[in-house]
C-alpha positions in Angstrom: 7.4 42.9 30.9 8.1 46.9 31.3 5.1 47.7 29.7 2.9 46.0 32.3 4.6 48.0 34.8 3.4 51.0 32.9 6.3 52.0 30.9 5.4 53.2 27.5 8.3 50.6 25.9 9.8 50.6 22.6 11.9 48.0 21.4 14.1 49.1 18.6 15.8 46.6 16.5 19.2 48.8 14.9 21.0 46.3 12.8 20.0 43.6 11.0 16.9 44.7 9.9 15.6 46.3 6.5 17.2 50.0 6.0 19.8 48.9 9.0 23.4 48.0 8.8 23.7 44.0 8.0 26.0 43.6 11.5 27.1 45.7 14.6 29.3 48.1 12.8 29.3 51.4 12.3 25.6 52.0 13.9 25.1 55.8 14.3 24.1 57.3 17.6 21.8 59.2 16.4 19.3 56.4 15.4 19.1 56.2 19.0 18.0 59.8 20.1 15.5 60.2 16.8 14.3 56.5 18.1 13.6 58.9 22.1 12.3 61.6 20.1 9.4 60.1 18.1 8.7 57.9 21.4 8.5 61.1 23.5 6.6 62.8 21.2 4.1 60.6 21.0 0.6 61.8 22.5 0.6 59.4 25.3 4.2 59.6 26.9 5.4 61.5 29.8 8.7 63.1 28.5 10.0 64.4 31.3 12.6 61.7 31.8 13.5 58.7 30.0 14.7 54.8 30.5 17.6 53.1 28.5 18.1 49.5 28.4 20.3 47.7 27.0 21.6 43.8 26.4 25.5 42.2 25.8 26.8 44.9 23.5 23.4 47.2 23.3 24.6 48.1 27.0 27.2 50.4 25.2 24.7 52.4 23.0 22.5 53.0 25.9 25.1 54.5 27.9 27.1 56.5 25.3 22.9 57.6 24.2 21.9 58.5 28.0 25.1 60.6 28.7 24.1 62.6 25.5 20.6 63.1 26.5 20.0 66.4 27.3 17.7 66.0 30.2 17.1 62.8 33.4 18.4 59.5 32.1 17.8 55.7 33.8 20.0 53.1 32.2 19.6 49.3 33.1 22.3 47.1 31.3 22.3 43.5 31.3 25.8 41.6 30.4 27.6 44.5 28.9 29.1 47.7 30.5 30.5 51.1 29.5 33.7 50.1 27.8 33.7 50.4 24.1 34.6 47.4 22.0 35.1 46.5 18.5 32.7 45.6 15.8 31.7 42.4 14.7 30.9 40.9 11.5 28.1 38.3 11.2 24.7 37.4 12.6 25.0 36.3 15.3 28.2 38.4 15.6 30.7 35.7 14.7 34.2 38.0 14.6 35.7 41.1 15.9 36.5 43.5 13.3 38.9 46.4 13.3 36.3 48.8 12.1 33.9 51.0 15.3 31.0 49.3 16.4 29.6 53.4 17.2 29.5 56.4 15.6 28.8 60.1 16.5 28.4 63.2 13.8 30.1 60.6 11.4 33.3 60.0 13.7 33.9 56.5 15.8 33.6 57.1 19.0 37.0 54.9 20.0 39.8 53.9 17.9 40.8 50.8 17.2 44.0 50.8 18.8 43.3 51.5 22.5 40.2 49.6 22.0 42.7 46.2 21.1 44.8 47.2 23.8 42.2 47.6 26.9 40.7 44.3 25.8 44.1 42.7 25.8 44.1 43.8 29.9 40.3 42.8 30.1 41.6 39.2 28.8 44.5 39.1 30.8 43.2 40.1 34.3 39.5 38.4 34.0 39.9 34.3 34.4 35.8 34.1 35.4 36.6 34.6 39.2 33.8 35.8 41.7 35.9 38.3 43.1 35.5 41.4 40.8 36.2 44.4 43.4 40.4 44.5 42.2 39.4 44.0 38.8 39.4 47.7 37.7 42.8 48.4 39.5 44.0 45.2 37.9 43.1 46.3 34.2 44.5 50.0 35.2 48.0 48.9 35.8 48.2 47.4 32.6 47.1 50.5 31.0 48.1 53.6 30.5 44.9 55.8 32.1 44.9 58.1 28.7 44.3 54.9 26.3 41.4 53.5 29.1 40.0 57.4 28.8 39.6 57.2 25.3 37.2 53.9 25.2 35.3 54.5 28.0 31.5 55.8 28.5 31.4 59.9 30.2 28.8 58.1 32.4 29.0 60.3 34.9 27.6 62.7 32.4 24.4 60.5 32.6 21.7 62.2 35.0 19.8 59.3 36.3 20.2 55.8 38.0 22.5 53.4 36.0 22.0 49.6 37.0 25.1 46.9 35.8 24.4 43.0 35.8 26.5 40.6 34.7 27.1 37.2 35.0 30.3 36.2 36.2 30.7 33.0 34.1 29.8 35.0 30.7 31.7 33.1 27.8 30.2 35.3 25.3 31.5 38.6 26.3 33.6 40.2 29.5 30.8 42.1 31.2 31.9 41.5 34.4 34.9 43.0 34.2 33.5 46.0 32.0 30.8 46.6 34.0 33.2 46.7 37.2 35.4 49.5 35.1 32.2 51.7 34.5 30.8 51.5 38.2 34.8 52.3 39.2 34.4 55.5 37.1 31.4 56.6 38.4 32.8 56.1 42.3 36.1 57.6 40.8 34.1 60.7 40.0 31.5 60.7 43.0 28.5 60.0 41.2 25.1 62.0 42.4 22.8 59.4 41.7 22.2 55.9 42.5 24.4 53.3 41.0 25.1 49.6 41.5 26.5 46.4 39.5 25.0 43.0 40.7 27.7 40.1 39.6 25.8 36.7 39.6 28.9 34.0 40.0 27.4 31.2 38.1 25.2 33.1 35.7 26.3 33.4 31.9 25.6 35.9 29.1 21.9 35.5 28.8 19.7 36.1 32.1 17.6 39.0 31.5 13.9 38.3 31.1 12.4 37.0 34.3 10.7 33.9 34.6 11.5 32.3 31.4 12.6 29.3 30.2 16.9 28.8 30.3 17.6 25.5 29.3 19.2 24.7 26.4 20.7 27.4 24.3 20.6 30.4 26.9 23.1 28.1 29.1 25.1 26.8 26.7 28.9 26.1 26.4 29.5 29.3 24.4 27.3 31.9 26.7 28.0 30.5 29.9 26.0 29.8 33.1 24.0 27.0 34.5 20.4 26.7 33.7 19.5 26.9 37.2 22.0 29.9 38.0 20.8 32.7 35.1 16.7 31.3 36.0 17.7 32.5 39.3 19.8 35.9 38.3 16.8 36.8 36.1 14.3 36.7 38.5 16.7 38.2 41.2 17.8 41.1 39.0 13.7 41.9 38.0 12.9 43.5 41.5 16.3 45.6 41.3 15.8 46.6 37.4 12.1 47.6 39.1 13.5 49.3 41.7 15.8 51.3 39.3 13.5 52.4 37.2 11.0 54.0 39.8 13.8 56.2 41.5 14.4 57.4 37.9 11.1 57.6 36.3 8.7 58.0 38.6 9.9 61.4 40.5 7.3 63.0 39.1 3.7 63.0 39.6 
């Protein structure tokens, strides 16, 4: 769908794969910024500026990868935010494990201690409500701000547009709430450049591609959301993703 907007789009698969780690633990960053340097290398591709997106957990690496980037960054993240979680074990991920899910220069990039303990506040202040605006304050009085410091995403070291969705009902993963704790950062810290989180009420953890088919297991018990309610997020995220992307890539002629 990006490429026939005219995005030179690359895909990149980084666990679970042949020469990749069997689940989402211990995934270098790295991969990430050799994956943007062979695609902006490539004959064909403007590398002026670049786009990130991510999915669920993916949203993580493309924010930790886009405020590394030396140079104009455009995230889009779809049911995840810029709180780092744990690992998981299994495909699909089945169970959190107390080893990272990211590493940078060999190092995790949270611990697992403060990691346990802002997901505690994330479980504890989050009950699938509509309302997300006092969510961040809500999470912050149960922590103590230097533990939340050391799992969240520098976004505001990101120099581009960064675009949040997340569907309120998610029963796979809290992205509302993690989403609403990254956009709270970057008003916190008076962000430059456009930024936005659209929370769909009844949507679940899968609503991304647009048009597409989300009966059965896209709405199902364990990811949340009606049928009806992520067809319609999908399709009423696409122009906004769209939208995002051209203030970000597009500057330039």
């Amino acid at each position: 769908m990006l490429a026939t907007q005219g995005y030179a789009t690359l895909a990149l698969q980084y666990f679970h794969a042949p020469g990749l780690p069997e689940s989402l633990k211990e995934i270098p960053l790295e991969y990430f910024d050799r994956a943007i340097q062979w695609l902006t290398h490539r004959p064909a591709v403007r590398d002026g500026r670049i786009g990130v997106l991510g999915i669920s957990r993916g949203v993580e690496a493309a924010l930790l990868t886009a405020a590394n980037y030396d140079g104009p960054a455009t995230v889009i993240g779809y049911s995840g935010g810029g709180v780092v979680g744990h690992g998981v074990a299994g495909v699909p991920p089945r169970a959190f494990i107390g080893r990272p899910a990211w590493t940078r220069n060999g190092k995790p990039v949270a611990g697992s201690d403060p990691v346990g303990i802002v997901f505690d506040a994330v479980k504890d202040t989050h009950q699938h409500r509509c309302e997300i605006e006092s969510l961040p304050d809500s999470i912050r009085s149960r922590v103590p701000d230097e533990t939340l410091q050391r799992v969240l995403v520098p976004v505001e070291d990101i120099d581009g547009p960064v675009l949040l969705l997340a569907g309120v009902d998610d029963r796979e993963w809290p992205s509302a709430p993690v989403s609403a704790l990254t956009i709270s950062r970057l008003q916190r810290r008076d962000y430059s450049h456009p930024y936005g989180l659209r929370a769909y009420c009844n949507a679940g953890h899968v609503f991304g591609m647009p048009y597409a088919d989300y009966t059965g297991s896209p709405s199902n018990d364990e990811r949340g959301g009606t049928s009806r309610a992520n067809a319609r997020a999908a399709a009423n995220s696409w122009p906004l993703v769209l939208d995002y992307l051209d203030r970000g890539l597009k500057q330039e002629a």
